[in-house]
Each structure stands twice: as structure tokens, then as C-alpha cells.
C-alpha positions as CSV (number, residue, x, y, z in Angstrom):
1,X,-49.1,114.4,-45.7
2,X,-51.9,113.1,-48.0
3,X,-53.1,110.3,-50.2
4,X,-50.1,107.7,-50.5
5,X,-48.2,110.2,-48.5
6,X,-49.9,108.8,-45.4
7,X,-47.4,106.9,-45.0
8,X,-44.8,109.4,-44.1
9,X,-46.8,109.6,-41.1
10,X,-45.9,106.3,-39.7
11,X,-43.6,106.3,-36.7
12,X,-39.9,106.2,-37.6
13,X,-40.7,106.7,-40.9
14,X,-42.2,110.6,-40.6
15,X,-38.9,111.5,-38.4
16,X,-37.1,109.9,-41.6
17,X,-38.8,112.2,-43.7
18,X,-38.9,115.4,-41.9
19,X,-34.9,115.0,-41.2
20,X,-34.0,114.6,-45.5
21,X,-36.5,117.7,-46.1
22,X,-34.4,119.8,-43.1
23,X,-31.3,118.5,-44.5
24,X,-32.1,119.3,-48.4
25,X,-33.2,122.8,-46.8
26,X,-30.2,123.0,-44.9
27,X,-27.5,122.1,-47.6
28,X,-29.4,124.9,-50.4
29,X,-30.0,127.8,-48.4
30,X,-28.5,127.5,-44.7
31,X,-25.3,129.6,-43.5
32,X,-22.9,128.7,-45.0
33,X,-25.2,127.7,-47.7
34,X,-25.9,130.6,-50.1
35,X,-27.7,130.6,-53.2
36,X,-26.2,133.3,-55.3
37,X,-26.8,134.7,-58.7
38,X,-24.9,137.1,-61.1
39,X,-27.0,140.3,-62.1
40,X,-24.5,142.0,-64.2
41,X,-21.7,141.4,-66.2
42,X,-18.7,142.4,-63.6
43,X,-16.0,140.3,-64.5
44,X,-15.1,140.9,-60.4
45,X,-18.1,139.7,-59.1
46,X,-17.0,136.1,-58.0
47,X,-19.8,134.0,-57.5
48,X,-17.6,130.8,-55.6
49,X,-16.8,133.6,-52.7
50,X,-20.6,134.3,-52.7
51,X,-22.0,131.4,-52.0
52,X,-18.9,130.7,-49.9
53,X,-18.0,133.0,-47.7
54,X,-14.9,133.1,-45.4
55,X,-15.6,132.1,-41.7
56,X,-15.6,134.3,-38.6
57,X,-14.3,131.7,-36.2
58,X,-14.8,128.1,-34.7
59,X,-17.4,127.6,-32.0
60,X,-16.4,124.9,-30.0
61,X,-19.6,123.0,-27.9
62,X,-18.5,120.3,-25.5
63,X,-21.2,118.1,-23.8
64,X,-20.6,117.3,-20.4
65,X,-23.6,116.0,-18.6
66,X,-27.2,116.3,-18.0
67,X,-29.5,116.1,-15.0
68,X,-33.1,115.3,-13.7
69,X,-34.1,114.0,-17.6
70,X,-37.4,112.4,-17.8
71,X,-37.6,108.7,-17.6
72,X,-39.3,107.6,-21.1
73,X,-38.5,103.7,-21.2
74,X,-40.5,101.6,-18.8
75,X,-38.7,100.0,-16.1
76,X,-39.5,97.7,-13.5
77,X,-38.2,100.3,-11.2
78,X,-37.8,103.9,-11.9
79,X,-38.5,104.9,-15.8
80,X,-35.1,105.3,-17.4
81,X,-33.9,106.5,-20.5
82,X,-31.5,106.6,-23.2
83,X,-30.0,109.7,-23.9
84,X,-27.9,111.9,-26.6
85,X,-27.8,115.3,-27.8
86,X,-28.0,116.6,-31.4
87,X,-26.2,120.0,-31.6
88,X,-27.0,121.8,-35.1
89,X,-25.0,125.4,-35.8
90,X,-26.5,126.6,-39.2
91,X,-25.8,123.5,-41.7
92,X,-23.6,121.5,-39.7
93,X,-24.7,119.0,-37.4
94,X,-23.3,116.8,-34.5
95,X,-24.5,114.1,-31.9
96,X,-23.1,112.7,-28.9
97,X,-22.9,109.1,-28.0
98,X,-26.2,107.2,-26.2
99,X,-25.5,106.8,-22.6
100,X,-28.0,103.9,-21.6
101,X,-30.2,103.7,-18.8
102,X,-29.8,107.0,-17.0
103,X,-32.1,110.1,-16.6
104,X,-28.2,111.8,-15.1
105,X,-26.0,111.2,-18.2
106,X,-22.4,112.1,-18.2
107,X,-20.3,112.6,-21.4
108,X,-17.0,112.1,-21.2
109,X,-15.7,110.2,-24.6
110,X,-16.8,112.3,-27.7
111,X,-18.3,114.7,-26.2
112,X,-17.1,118.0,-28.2
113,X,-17.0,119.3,-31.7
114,X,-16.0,122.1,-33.1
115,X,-18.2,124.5,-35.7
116,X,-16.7,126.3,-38.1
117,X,-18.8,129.5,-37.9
118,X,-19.9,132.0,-40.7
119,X,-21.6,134.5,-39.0
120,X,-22.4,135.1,-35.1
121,X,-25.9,135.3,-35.7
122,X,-26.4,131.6,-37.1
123,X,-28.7,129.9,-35.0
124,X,-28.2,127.2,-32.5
125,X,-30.5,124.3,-31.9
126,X,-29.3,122.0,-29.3
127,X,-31.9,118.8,-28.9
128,X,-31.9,116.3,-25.9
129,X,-33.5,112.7,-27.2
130,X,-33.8,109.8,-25.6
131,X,-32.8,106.7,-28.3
132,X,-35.3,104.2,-29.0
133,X,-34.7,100.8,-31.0
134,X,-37.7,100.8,-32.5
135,X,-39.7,103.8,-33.3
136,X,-38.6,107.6,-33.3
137,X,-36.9,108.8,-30.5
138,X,-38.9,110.6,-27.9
139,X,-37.8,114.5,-26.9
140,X,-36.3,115.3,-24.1
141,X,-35.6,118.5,-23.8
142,X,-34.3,121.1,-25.8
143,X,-32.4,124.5,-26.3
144,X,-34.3,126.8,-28.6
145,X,-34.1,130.7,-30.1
146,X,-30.2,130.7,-29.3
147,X,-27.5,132.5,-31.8
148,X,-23.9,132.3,-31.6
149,X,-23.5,135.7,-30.0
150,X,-25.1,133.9,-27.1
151,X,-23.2,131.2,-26.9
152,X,-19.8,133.4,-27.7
153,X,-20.9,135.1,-24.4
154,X,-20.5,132.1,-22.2
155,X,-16.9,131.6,-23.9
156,X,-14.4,130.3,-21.4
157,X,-16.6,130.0,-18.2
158,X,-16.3,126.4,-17.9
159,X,-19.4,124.0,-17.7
160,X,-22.5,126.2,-17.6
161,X,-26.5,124.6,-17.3
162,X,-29.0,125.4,-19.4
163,X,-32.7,124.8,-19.0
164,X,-34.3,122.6,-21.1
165,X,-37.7,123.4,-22.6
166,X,-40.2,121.8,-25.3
167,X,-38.6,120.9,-29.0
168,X,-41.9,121.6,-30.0
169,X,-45.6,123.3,-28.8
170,X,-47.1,119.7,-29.7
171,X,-43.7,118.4,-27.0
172,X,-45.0,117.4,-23.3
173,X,-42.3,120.6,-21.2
174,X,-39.2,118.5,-19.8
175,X,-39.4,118.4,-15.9
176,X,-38.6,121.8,-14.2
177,X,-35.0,120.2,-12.7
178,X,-34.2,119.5,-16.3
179,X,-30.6,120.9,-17.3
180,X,-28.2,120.5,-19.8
181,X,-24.4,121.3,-18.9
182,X,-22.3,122.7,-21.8
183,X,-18.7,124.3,-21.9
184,X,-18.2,127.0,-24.7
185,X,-15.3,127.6,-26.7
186,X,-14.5,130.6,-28.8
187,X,-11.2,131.1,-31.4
188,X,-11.5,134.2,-33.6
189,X,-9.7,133.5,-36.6
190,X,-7.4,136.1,-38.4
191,X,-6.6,136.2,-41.7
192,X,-4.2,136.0,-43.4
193,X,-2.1,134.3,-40.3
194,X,0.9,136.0,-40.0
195,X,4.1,135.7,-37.7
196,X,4.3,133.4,-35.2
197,X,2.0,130.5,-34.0
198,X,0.0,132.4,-31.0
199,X,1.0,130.8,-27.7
200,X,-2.4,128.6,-26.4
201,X,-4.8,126.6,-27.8
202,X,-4.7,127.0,-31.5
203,X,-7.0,125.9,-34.1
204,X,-6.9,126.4,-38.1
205,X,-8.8,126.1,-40.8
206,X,-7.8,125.7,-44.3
207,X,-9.6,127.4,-47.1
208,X,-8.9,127.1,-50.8
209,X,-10.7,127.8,-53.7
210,X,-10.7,125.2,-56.6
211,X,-11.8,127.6,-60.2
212,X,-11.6,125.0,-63.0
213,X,-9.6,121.5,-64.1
214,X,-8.5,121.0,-67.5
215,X,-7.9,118.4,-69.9
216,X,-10.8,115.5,-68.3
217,X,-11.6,112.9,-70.3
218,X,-14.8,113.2,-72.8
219,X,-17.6,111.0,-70.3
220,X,-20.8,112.0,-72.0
221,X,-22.4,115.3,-73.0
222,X,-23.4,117.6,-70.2
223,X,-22.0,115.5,-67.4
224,X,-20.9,117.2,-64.2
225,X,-17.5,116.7,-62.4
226,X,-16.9,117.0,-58.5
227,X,-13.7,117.4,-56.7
228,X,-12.9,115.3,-53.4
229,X,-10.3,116.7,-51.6
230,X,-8.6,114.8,-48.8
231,X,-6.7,115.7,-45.3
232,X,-3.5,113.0,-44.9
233,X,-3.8,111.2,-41.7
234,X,-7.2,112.1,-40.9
235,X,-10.4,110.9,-41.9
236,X,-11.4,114.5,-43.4
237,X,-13.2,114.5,-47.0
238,X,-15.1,117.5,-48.7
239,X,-16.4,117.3,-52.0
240,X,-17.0,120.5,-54.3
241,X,-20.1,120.8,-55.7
242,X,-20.7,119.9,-59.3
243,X,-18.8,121.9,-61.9
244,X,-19.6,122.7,-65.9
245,X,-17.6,123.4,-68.6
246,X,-15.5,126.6,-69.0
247,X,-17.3,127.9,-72.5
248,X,-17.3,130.9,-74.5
249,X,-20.1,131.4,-77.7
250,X,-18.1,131.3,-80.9
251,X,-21.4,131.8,-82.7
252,X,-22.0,135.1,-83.4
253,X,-24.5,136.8,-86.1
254,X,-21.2,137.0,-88.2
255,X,-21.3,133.2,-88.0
256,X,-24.6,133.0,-89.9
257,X,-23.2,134.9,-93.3
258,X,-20.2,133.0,-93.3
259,X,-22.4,129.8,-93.3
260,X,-24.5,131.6,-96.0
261,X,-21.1,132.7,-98.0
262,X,-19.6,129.1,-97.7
263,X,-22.6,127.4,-99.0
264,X,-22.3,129.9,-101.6
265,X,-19.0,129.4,-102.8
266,X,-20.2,125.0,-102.9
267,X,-18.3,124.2,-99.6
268,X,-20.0,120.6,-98.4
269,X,-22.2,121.1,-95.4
270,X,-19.6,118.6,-93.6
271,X,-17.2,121.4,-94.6
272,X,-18.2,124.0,-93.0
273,X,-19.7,122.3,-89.9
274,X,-16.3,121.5,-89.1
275,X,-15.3,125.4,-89.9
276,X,-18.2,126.1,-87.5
277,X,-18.2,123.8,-85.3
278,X,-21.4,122.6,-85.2
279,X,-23.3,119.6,-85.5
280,X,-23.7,118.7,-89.4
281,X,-27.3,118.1,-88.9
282,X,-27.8,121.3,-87.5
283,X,-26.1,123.3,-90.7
284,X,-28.0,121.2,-92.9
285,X,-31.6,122.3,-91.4
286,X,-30.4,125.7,-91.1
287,X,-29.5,126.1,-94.8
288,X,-32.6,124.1,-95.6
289,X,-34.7,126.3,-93.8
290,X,-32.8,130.0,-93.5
291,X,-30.5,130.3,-96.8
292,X,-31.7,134.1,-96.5
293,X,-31.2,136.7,-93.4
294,X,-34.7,135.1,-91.8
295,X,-35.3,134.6,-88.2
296,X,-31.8,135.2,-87.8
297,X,-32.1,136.0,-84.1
298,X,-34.1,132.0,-83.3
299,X,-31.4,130.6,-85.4
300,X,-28.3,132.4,-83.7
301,X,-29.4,131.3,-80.4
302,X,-30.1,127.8,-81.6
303,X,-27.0,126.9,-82.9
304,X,-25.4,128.9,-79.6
305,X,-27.4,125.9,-77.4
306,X,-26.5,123.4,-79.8
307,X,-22.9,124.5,-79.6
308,X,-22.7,125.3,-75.5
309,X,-24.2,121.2,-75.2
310,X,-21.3,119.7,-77.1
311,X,-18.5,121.3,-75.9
312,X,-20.0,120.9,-71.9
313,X,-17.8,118.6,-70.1
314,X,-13.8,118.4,-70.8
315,X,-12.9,121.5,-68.3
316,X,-15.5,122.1,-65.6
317,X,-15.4,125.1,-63.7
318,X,-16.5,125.2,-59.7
319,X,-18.7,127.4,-57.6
């Protein structure tokens, strides 16, 4: 950073920083994060599936200890530290709890989550930190250039250790004894489900696609609308992103004559914007200014903004 934005630089605050900009990142352009956009006019091209595509299966990660951590707190005996572990699979992230005081931690409240994966080769990041009260908290250790194929492979094993190495090239290398025990799950998951519940552990996910609501009350031109949709009895919340109005251009190049021919026959201006529907001000400039086939093409795509901005609001649609 540069100038004023020194002061990004500051301990706690840089961190701060760095983790909005990874999250903005991660919630634009990050599996399943897709940025999508229609090329042609195939009416079975369906952008919502595009930018959100149907899962592969649910990878689940559950922390169970680590050993021989470096000791970053000062202690009046042995350093000691204050660890967690931040697991990230594509967008999604998930921490552990801090166990205090211990370069040995063991996890045994919390200490699994399950990812709801898009594609095996989403990338795995899997960060050891020891938690500071003030300040960022220092590295300790980390699992690095990892996909989910990898971690698919080590499915059903049981607790397996992994070597820790730098976050970073700028990190100090976590001691050589440094390991980080995990325990893999994987559930493929089939759609559609079909006959009976599959005898085991069994996991579902729920996927629905919300296309428009109708009917909203007029808050404002060209306000957005989101949908929040709730599990019963849990404390599960997703939130669509924002949605516009379902709108079709009535104004066509016919429209312009029949403004001409209304004017014409000594309709009032309030008239035929009604007709129209478009602004009054709008058909009072355009007869001022184009009472003759002039610029047609400006003024056919002027009145088309004009009318897509008052009608944008009442019945969103969602991708």
C-alpha cells in the first residue's frame, strides 16, 4: 500500500485488509462462485444454473489434533501457543476453536465441518495460527497446493498427519516434527435421490432454484430485492443474490409513429404518455425535438431506458 494506504500496513489492520479483499475475491469468482454472461439469445441457456452449478458431493474435514507446534507466546517456562486451524475449500471457509497454551492441541468439541463441494479439483488451504489478543495472529504451519482429489483419496482412513510447511515464502518453516492430524470424509451425492434411504451415514443437500416473485410492493425505482431463505430448527440462512425486474421493451420503432400520429390527430401529450407509457416529460421533449422520422434510432433507445428504469422493481427475477 501507498500514500494514506500506509496504514493498511499496520499490524492487525493489514491482516483486516488482506482477509475482505480474499473474501470479495472469493464470493465473485471462486468455485462455486461463477461469473457468467449470456452471448446469444437461447432462450435455454439459463444463466442461474451457470453461475450455480449442482455439487459433486460433501467433503467432510474433521480436526483432531496437532503436534510439536512452535511455541510463539513467551512463557516463563517453555514458549507456548494458542492454536486453531482455518480450513478454506473454494469459497467456503471454517475455523476450529483456540485451544490455549499448548504447542500439542487436541480438538475434540467442533472440530468437523462439512464442504459442500462443486468440483474435485477446488483447492484446499488448510492454515495452522496461533491466536493473539492483540496484533495478527502468527503462522503456524500450513497445508498448501492440495485439491480435493487429494483429500478424497485419504477418504475413510481414519486420522491421517500431514506435514506442515510455510503459509508463505516471507513465513519462518514450522519445526520439522510439525504435524497436523485430519480425518477425511467423502459422500458422493446422486441425483435425483431415488428409492430408499441408503443404509450408513447419510447426508443431503437441498437445492432449489428461486426464478422470480411477483406482486412486491413499489420501494423506489431500481431497487433490488433478495430472498432469505430459512432451515426450521436450525440456525441455517442463505440469502439470493439481488434480483431485477422481469421486463420486456414495449417501445418499438412502431411506437415512435404512433406518438407522431397521436399528436397528429390533437391527443394531449398526458394522453398519449399514458397510451405509451412513458414519462410525460419525456413525450414532450421528443415531439419538441423529433416531430419528423429524425434520429429515430437515439430516440427509440432513449425512451426504451427511460421505460426499462420505471417499471424496474415490482417483480424481480434471480440469478
Amino acid at each position: 500500500f501507498r500514500g494514506i494506504g500506509n496504514v493498511a500496513d499496520m499490524p492487525g489492520i493489514y491482516s483486516t485488509v488482506r482477509r475482505l479483499i480474499d473474501d470479495a475475491i472469493a464470493k465473485a469468482m471462486v468455485t462455486p462462485n461463477r461469473i457468467a454472461m449470456q452471448i446469444g439469445d437461447d432462450p435455454k441457456v439459463d444463466l442461474a444454473r451457470l453461475r450455480n452449478p449442482p455439487p459433486e458431493g460433501v467433503l467432510s474435514i474433521r480436526v483432531t489434533k496437532a503436534v510439536g507446534l512452535e511455541g510463539k507466546d513467551f512463557s516463563l517456562s517453555t514458549p507456548t501457543s494458542d492454536p486453531y486451524v482455518q480450513v478454506k475449500v473454494g469459497g467456503e471457509s471454517w475455523k476450529t476453536p483456540t485451544v490455549m497454551k499448548t504447542c500439542d492441541p487436541v480438538w475434540e468439541e467442533d472440530n468437523f465441518h462439512d464442504f459442500v463441494v462443486f468440483s474435485s479439483e477446488q483447492g484446499v488451504q488448510i492454515d495452522v495460527f496461533d491466536w493473539d489478543r492483540i496484533g495478527a495472529d502468527d503462522p503456524l504451519g500450513s497445508i498448501n497446493n492440495y485439491t480435493v482429489r487429494d483429500f478424497i483419496a485419504l477418504a475413510g482412513r481414519g486420522p491421517q498427519p500431514w506435514k506442515l510447511e510455510a503459509r508463505t515464502d516471507g513465513d519462518d518453516p514450522p519445526p520439522e516434527e510439525a504435524r497436523l492430524f485430519l480425518e477425511v470424509t467423502w459422500l458422493w451425492l446422486v441425483h435425483p435421490l431415488k428409492g430408499k434411504e441408503v443404509p450408513g451415514t447419510c447426508k443431503y443437500v437441498l437445492s432449489f432454484k428461486i426464478d422470480e416473485c411477483g406482486g412486491l410492493p413499489h420501494t423506489g425505482l431500481g431497487d433490488n430485492f433478495r430472498v432469505r431463505c430459512s432451515a426450521k430448527f436450525t440456525d441455517i440462512s442463505r440469502e439470493t443474490k439481488a434480483g431485477w425486474s422481469k421486463w420486456t421493451s414495449k417501445v418499438m420503432p412502431k411506437t415512435l409513429e404512433n406518438i407522431r400520429k397521436l399528436h397528429t390527430s390533437g391527443c394531449s401529450n398526458r394522453i398519449i404518455a399514458e397510451v405509451a407509457e412513458i414519462d410525460e416529460e419525456l413525450i414532450d421533449e421528443f415531439l419538441k425535438h423529433c416531430a419528423v422520422s429524425t434520429n429515430d434510432e437515439e430516440w427509440l433507445q432513449k425512451l426504451t431506458d427511460a421505460s426499462h428504469a420505471r417499471e424496474r422493481c415490482c417483480n424481480p427475477q434471480f440469478e
